[in-house]
Each structure stands twice: as C-alpha cells, then as structure tokens.
C-alpha positions in Angstrom: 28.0 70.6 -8.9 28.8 71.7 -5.6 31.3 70.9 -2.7 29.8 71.5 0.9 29.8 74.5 3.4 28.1 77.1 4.5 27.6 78.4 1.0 26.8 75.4 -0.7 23.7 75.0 0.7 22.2 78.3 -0.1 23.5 77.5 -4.1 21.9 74.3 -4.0 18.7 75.6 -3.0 19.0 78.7 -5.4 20.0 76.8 -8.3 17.8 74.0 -7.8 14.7 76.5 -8.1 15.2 75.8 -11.7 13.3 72.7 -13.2 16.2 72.2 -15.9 19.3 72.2 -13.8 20.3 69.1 -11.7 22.4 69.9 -8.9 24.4 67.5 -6.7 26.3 68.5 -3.3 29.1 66.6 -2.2 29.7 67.3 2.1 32.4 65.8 3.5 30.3 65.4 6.9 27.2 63.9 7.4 23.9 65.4 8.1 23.8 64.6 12.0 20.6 66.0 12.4 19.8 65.9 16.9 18.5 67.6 19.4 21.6 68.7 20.8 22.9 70.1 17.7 19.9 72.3 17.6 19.9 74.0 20.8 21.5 77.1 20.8 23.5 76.9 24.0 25.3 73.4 23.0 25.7 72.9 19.7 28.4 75.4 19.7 30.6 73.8 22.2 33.4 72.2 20.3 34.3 70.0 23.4 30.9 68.0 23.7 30.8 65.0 22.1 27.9 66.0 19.8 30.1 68.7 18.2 29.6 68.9 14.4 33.2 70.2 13.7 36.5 69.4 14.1 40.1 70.8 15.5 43.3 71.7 14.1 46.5 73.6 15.3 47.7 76.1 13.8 51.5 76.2 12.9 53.7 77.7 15.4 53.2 81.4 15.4 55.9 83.1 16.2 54.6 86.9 16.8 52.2 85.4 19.9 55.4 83.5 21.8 55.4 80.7 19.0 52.1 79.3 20.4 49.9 76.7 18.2 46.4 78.3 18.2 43.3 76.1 18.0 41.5 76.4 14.6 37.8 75.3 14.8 35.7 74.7 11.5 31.5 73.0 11.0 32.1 69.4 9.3 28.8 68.7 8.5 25.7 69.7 5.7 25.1 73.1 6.7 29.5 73.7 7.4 30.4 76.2 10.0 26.7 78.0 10.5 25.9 74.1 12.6 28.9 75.2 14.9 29.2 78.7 15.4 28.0 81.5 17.6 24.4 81.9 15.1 25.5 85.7 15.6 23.7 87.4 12.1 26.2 90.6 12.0 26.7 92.3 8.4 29.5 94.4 8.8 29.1 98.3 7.3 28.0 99.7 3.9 32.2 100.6 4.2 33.4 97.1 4.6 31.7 96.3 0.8 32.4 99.5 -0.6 36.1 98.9 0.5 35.7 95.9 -1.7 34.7 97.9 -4.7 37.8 100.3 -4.4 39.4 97.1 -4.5 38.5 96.5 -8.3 35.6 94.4 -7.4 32.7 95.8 -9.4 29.2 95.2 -8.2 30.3 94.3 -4.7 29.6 98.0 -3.1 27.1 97.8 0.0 24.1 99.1 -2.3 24.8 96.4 -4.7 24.6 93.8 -2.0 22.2 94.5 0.6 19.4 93.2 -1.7 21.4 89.6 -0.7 21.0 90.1 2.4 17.3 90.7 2.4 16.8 88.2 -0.1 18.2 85.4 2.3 16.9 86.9 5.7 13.6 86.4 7.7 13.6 88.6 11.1 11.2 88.1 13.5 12.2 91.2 15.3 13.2 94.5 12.9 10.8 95.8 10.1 13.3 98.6 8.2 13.6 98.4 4.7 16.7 97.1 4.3 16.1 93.9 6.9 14.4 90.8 5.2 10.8 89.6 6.0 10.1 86.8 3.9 13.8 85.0 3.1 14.0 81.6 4.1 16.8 81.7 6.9 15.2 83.3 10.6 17.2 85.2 13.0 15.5 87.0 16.1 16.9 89.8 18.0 18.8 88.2 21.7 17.3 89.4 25.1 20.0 89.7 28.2 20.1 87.9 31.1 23.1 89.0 32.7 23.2 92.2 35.2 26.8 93.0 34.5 25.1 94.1 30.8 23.5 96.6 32.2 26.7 98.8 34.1 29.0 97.9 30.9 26.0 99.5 28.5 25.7 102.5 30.6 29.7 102.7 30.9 30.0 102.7 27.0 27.9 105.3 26.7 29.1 107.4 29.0 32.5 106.9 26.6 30.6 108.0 23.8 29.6 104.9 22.2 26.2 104.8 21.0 23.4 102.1 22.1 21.4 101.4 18.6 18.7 99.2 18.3 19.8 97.3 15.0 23.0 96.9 14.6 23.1 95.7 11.3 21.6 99.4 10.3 23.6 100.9 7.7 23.0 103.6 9.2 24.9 102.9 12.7 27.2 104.6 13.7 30.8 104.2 13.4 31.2 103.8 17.3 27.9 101.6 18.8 26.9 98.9 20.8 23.8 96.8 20.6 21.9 93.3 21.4 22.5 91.1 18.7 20.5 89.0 16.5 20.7 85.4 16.5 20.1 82.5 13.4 16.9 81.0 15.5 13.4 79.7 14.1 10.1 79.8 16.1 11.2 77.1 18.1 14.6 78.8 19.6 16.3 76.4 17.9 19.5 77.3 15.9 18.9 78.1 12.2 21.5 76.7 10.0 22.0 76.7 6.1 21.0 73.2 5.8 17.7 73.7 7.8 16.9 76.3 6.0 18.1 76.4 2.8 17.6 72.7 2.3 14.5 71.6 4.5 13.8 67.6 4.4 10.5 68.6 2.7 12.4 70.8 0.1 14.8 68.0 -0.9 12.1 65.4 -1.3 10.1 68.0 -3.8 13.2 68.2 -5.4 15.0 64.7 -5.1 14.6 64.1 -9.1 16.9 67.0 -10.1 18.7 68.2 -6.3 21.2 65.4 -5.0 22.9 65.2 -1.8 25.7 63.2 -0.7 27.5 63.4 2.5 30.4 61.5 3.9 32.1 62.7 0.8 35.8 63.3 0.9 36.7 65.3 -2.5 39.9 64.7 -3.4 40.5 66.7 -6.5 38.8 68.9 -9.4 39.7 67.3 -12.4 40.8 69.8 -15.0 41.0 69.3 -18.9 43.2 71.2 -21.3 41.7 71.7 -25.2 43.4 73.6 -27.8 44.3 77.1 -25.1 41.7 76.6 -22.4 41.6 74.9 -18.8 38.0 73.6 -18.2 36.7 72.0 -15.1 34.9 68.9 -16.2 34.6 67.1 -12.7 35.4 66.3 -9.1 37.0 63.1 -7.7 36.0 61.7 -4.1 35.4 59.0 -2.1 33.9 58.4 1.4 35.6 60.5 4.2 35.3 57.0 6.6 38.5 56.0 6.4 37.5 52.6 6.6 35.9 52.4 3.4 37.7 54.9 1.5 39.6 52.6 -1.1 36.5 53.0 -3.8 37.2 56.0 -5.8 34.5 58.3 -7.8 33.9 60.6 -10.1 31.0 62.7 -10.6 30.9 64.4 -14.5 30.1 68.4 -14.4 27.4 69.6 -17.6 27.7 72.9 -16.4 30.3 74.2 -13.8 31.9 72.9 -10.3 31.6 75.4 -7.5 33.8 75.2 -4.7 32.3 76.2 -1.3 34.7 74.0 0.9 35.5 77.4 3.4 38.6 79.2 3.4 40.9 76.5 5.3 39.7 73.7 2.7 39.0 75.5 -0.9 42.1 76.5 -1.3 43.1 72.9 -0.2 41.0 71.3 -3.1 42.6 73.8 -5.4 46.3 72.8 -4.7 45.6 69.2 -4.9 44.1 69.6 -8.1 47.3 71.5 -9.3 46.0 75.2 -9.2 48.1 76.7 -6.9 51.6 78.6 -6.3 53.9 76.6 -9.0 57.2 76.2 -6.7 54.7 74.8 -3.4 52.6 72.3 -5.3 55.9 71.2 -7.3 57.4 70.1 -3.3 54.4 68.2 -2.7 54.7 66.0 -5.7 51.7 67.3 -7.4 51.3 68.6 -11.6 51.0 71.8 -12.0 48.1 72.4 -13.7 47.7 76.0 -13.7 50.0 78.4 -11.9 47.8 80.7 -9.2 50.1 82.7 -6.6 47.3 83.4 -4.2 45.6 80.6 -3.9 45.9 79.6 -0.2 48.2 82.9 0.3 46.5 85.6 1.8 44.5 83.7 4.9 43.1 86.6 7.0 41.5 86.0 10.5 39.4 88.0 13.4 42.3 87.9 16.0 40.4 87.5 19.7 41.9 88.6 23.3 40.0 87.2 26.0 39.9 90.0 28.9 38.0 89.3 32.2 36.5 90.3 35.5 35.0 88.2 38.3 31.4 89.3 39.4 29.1 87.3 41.7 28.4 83.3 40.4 24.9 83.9 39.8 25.0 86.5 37.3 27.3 84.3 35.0 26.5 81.0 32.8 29.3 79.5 35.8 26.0 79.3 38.1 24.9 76.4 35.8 28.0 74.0 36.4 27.3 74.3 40.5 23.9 74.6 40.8 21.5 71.4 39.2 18.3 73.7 40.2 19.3 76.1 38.3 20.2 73.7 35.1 16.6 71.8 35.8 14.7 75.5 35.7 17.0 76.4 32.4 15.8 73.2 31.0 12.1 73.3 31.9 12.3 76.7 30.6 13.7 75.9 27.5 11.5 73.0 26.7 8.0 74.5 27.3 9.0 77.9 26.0 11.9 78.3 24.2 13.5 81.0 26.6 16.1 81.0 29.2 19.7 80.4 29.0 19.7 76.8 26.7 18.2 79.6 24.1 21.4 81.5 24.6 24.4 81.6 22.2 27.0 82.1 24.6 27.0 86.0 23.1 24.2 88.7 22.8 25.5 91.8 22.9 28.7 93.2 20.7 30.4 96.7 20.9 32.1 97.9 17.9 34.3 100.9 17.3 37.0 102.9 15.6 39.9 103.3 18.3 41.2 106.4 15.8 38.4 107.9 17.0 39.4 107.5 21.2 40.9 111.0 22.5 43.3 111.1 25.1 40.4 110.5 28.1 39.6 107.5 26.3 36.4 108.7 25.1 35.3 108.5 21.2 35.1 112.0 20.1 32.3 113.4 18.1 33.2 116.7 17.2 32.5 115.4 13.4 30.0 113.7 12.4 31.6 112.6 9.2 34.0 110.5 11.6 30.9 108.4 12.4 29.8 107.4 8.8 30.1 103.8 8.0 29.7 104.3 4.3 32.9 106.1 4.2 36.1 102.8 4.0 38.1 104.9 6.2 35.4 105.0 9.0 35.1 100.9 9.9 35.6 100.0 13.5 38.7 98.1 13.9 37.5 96.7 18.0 34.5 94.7 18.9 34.1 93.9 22.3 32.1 89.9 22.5 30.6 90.7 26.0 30.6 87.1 27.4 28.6 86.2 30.6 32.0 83.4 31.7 35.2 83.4 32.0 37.1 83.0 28.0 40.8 82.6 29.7 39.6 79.7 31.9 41.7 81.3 34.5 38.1 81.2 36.7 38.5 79.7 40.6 35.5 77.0 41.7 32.5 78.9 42.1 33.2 82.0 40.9 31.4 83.8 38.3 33.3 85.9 35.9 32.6 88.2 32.6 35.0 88.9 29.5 35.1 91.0 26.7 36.6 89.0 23.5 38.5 91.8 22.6 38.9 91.2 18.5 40.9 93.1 16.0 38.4 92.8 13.2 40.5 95.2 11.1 43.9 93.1 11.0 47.0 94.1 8.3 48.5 90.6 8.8 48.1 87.9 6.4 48.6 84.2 7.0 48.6 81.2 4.8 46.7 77.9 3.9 49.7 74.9 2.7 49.7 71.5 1.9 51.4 69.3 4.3 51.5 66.2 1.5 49.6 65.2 -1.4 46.9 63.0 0.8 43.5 64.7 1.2 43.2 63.3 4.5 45.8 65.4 5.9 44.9 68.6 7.2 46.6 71.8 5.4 49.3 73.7 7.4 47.3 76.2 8.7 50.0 79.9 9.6 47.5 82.5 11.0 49.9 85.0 10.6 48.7 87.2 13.5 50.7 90.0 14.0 53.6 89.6 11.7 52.6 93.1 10.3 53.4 94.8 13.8 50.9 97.5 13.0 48.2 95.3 14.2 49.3 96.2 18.0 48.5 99.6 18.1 44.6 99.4 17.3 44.5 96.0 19.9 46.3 98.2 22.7 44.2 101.3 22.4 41.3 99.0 22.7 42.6 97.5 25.9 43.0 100.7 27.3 39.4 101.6 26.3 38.2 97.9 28.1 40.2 98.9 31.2 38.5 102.4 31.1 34.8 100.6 30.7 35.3 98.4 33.8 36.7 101.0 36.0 33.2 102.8 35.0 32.0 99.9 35.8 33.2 99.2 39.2 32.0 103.0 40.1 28.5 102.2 39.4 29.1 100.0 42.6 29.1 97.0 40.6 31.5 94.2 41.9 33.8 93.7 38.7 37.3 92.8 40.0 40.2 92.4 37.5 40.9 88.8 36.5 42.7 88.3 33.3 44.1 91.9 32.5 47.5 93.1 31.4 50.0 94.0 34.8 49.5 97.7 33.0 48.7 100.2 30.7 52.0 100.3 29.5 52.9 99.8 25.7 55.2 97.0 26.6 52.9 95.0 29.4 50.0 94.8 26.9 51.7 93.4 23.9 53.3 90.8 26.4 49.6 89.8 27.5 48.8 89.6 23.9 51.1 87.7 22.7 50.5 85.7 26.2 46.8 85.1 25.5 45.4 86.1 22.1 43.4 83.2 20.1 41.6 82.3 17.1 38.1 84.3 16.5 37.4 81.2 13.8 36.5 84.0 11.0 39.1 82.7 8.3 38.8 84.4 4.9 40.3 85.7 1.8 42.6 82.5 0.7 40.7 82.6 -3.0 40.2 86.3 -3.0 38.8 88.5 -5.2 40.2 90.3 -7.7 41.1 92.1 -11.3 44.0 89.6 -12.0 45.7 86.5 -10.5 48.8 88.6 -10.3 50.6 92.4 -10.4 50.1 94.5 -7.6 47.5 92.3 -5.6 47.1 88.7 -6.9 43.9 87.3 -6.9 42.2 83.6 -7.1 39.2 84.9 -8.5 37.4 87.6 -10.6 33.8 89.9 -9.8 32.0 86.8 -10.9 34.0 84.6 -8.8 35.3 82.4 -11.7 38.1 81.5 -11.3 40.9 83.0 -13.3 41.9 80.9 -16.3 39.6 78.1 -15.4 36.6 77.8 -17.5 33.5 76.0 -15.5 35.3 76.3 -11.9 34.2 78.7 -9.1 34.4 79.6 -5.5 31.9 80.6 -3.2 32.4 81.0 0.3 34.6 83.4 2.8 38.2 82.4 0.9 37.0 85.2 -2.1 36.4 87.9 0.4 38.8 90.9 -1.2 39.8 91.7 2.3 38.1 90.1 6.0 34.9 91.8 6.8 34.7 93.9 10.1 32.4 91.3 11.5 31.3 87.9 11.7 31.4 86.2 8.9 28.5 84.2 8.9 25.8 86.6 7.2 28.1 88.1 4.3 29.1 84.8 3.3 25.3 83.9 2.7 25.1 87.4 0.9 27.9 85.8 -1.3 26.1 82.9 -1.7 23.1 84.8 -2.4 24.5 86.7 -5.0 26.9 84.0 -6.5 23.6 82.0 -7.6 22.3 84.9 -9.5 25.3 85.5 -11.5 25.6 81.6 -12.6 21.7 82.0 -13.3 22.9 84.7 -15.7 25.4 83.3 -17.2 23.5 80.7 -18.0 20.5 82.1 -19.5 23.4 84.3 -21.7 
C-alpha cells in the first residue's frame, strides 16, 4: 500500500510488475488529466487556475527580515513532477557518495546510477551511464533567448566550463550546460503518473493495481504484539471537505510505504504518533513511538532572484504585449511541438564551487583534483537558473528583463516540519530555517559577486544588460541586506525522514539503508524526506532514483 507523490507512482508501477502482489495508491489529489497541465510552459504556473498544486506560508523566518516565504508543492497523481520546472538534473557522483560517508550503505553514486538509467529514456544523449529504454522521457532544451549566448561566453571566459551533458559524472566541478527536460514525443511534460502509470498500464493491471485519488490519509495505524510496532494499515477519507465525514480503512498484507513528500510524510508520521515525544504530546496525540527527527531536519534549495533588463523581445515579457507573437508561439506549438509553449521557463543552469573563485573572480584550475565531482568535498554549492523574465517582478510595462536564480544548493541550515493541531486538514507549520546557521552567507555572497562579474562581461560584449534587481554593492553588509530583502523558496524540500544508522546519537535519523523505518515493522518512506542530506540539485530525478531503488529492496525482502 502506498500514499501518493512523486515516488509513489514509480513503486506502484515497479511493484505491480509482479502477478502476486496487489498494490493500492491512495493520492490525496485527483488525476486532473488536461491540456493545459501538459504543456510545458503552463502547467508550472502556480497562479493559473489549472494549477495542480497548492500554497502555503512558511512560518515567519526571522534570518530573512521575518518574512513568510511561499511554499509550493504538486497535489495531484503524479505529486510535485505535474507542477514543477520538468528540469531532469542528477546531482554529482559526490552528492551520493556524501550519503555513504553518512552511514548509508549502498547509496554511493556507483550503487545508484543503475536507478537512474533504469527509470530514464533520453531522446538526446547515448553515454553509458544515460538511459535508453526506461519508461520516463526527457530531451535535451534548445535556447531561444540571445542574452544566453553573451552570459555563456562570459562564464567561460571565468573559467566555467560549457559541457554537453550535464548530468555526466564526469563534469566538472565548475560547468554550465542546456538542460534536459521530462518531455515525450509530443513536447508535452512527462510526469510520474504519465509514465509510470499509463491509462493503458492500469487497465492491464486493474485486477491487482488500485488507484484512488481524492484521498485524504489521516493516519498509519500501528499495532503493538508482544515487543514489536507493526504497521497494519492506513486511515482516510475523501480530501472534499464536503463529503469527508465517512471514514476508511484500507488493511496492509504486506507493508505501507509513505511517499507523501517531505512537507507531508513527516505529517502522516506525527499524526499517527511517530514523532518527537514532547511535540506530538502538545498536540493531543498518543505517542506511539518516540522518533526525534521525524519532521526535524527540513532542508531546502534557498533561491535569490538577481536581474537585468535587456530588450522586450528577447524575454518571455514579449508574450504578455504582443498577441502575434502568442498566436505564432501557439501555432508553433501545436503543429510542431517547438517554440516557447515547449519551454519550461529554464534551460540552461550554471553550477559551481565558489571555494574555487580566486580573488579576480575567476574559478581557478591550477588542480585538477579541485574539479572532481566524485570527491564530497568538490560539490558546487551555486547554480545560477538563467531565466529569460524578470523573478523579482520588479519589471516596468514593456520591458524585457533576465535573472539568474541564484541558489545555495549546498545550505548548513536546517528547518522544521510541525503540527499546527491534530486535524489532517491543517497544513503543518512549515520553518524553512534559511540561514539560521550564518555560514550559509558566505558561499551566497561570493556567488553574487561572481553574477555581478558575469554581467559586467556581459555588458562589454555590447550586449544591453542594465542592472535591475542587484545589491546597492559588493560590500559584505549590502549583500546580506538584499538577501535577507529578497531570497525565496527554490521548492526542493528534503531530509524530514532522513536516512540513517539510528533514530538517535550523534545524528538522528527516521529511517535506515532500506528505508524502514526505525522500530516500525511493515512501514516505509520513499520520497525526498529520507535524503541523508539535500542533494546539490533538483530534486526531481534523484527522488525517482530512490523510488527506483526502494522497489527493488521491498522486491527482496520479499522474495527473502
């Protein structure tokens, strides 16, 4: 038995491949299946009214000017991959190996990248270690923005490499590249439910796969015999509020994997009683089992929108003044799946170490060793999102601008995922945490610096790119005011159920190598919440790998 996400659609499908398992998924959201939500340029816009998400606040955070951050998560079968940016990064071979060092066996990069080529299908790369024949398509993004062009050649002329496939593990520490995108055929977005859990798959399937959305779980139900804690079941009911007074219960054979995402996992957890003893007794709710971190160690991609105005037409602002131009986007997009509908609002990223900058602001590479990515201590900590519109929406009428989403990908600070009662309609208190381990500044202003370097290169290729949302100046002080002024969510939230040797000692832990979770017979989680520590990229593709590799451990246990 499963509950939603990202994740659970990839289990569902893997799990279901066997004749003598039955499988059922239980989504809080609904299907939703439209046009809209399958075109790549607005599905991922969480103010149209298709959106397949919703929106919280954070909690007031007081490092960033006590400002109340918008936190944006995917409410429907196929969770946050029928929302987000479709950007297919995997982080470096360090980022998993990090994970290892961690306690984490079998979690190194050469232990996972088989996940990731199980689960890919790229119409665009051929290399060994890319996927050809997975079940979930991504395609490499062409540019259409000029401004692309100067920043690229700016970069390198700091040193940063231009790579082909940036998901190599063989980049370098230091690169920039076009990324790839989660589309079929069709230049339509590819999310877990589409393909994971095809319509056609589902009927072939229907005797022993069963799916049911609008499904509000409300708790794990949790059974004590003799000295062991099994998880025997889940509780829900239907997430329209209207007709929510019926109650179920669905009966587990086997196990009950958790794949709600890191905001609503730990959630489930606490309202089932597993959870940090003195918080769950304030809510009014049994302590079941006693878990410190559960909900306790909420990590996130912190973004810093940065910007320059350039001329209208070589932005996506070009489309809200000019209905010729929106009429030959559309007509494009319909007859041949190109133009800027096709677009995911980012296709190229930057990434890069900023202990590697010298004192030009220029990455040195005087040792190659600096620039291996296998190595923990060689992960970029920066990525520059090099968006064709303004990200402040500071932007006057018909203007065109460009921004870097400057994002510490590398944060120290941890946050927290709370209860706010003991009704599972509420949403959790959500305390991103950002910055409240100051060391998080010094990484976020040397890459400032570095974006202030790139556009001054920039603006001497003769390339109009005039300031527009930039600190007053380089100076220690002005930057970390414009942080704190304008820094927001990059919507990666992990680690709330990490992984771990133990639930407690030096560094507590929700769940173990095989993502069990501790002192809990027949309960798992699978989704970002059990990353050991945030991945340096987007989250989408290594929570897939986790999925990926989460189904072959229960097949294994199984046949044990």
């Amino acid at each position: 038995m499963e509950i939603g996400g990202t994740a659970g659609c990839v289990l569902a499908a893997r799990l279901s491949e066997d004749r003598n398992v039955s499988v059922l998924v239980l989504e809080k959201g609904l299907v939703a299946e439209t046009w809209s939500s399958r075109v790549p340029l607005m599905s991922g816009n969480p103010t149209s009214k298709d959106f397949k998400g919703v929106v919280w606040t954070s909690v007031p955070q007081p490092c960033v000017d006590d400002r109340s951050l918008r936190i944006v998560r995917g409410e429907a079968l196929g969770g946050a991959t029928r929302v987000n940016g479709m950007l297919y990064t995997r982080g470096t071979p360090g980022d998993y190996n990090r994970w290892k060092e961690l306690g984490n066996p079998g979690w190194g990069y050469k232990d996972v990248e088989q996940y990731f080529v199980k689960s890919e299908q790229s119409h665009t790369h051929t290399a060994p270690y890319r996927g050809k024949s997975g079940p979930w398509q991504n395609t490499k993004a062409s540019d259409w923005f000029p401004p692309t062009a100067f920043i690229d050649r700016a970069l390198q002329g700091a040193g940063v490499e231009h790579v082909q496939d940036l998901n190599s593990p063989n980049a370098p520490a230091a690169c920039t590249a076009l990324l790839d995108h989660m589309k079929d055929l069709n230049s339509y977005r590819h999310s877990t439910d589409r393909a994971f859990l095809p319509s056609h798959l589902v009927q072939e399937r229907k005797a022993r796969l069963k799916i049911c959305t609008n499904a509000l779980v409300t708790r794990i139900e949790l059974e004590k015999s003799a000295n062991e804690l099994r998880a025997t079941g889940v509780h829900f009911e239907s997430s329209n509020s209207v007709a929510s007074e019926q109650g179920y219960f669905a009966k587990a054979t086997r196990e009950v994997i958790l794949c709600a995402g890191a905001l609503v996992s730990p959630q489930i957890l606490m309202l089932s009683g597993v959870g940090p003893k003195e918080h769950l007794v304030d809510n009014g709710i049994t302590v079941v089992h006693d878990l410190l971190a559960v909900g306790s160690y909420l990590q996130d991609h912190v973004c810093l929108p940065m910007g320059w105005e350039v001329p209208l037409q070589d932005s996506l602002h070009h489309m809200q003044y000019s209905p010729l131009r929106v009429i030959t986007e559309l007509l494009r997009y319909l007859i041949w799946g190109t133009g800027l509908l096709s677009f995911s609002f980012e296709n190229v990223s930057t990434f890069f170490p900023t202990r590697l900058l010298d004192e030009t602001l220029t990455i040195a590479k005087d040792d190659a060793r600096n620039h291996d990515t296998a190595d923990p201590a060689n992960r970029p900590d920066i990525e520059f999102m090099h968006i064709p519109s303004d990200c402040a929406w500071v932007i006057a009428p018909r203007k065109g601008a460009h921004s870097y989403l400057l994002t510490l990908i590398r944060p120290k600070s941890h946050g927290s995922v709370r209860l706010v009662s003991r009704d599972p309609r509420a949403a959790p208190a959500v305390d991103l945490g950002y910055f409240t381990d100051p060391g998080d500044f010094v990484p976020v202003r040397a890459g400032v610096r570095f974006a202030l370097r790139i556009a001054e290169d920039v603006r001497k290729q003769g390339y109009p790119f005039a300031d527009l949302t930039v600190p007053e100046s380089t100076s220690d002080e002005d930057i970390d005011a414009f942080v704190r002024k304008h820094v927001t969510s990059g919507y990666h939230y992990a680690s709330t159920c990490r992984m771990g040797k133990e639930p407690d000692g030096e560094r507590p832990s929700v769940v173990d190598a095989e993502l069990r979770v501790h002192g809990v017979r027949g309960l798992r989680v699978c989704d970002a919440s059990v990353f050991p520590e945030i991945i340096g990229s987007h989250t989408m593709a290594p929570t897939v790998m986790v999925a990926e590799k989460c189904a072959d451990m229960i097949k294994a246990s199984w046949s044990s």
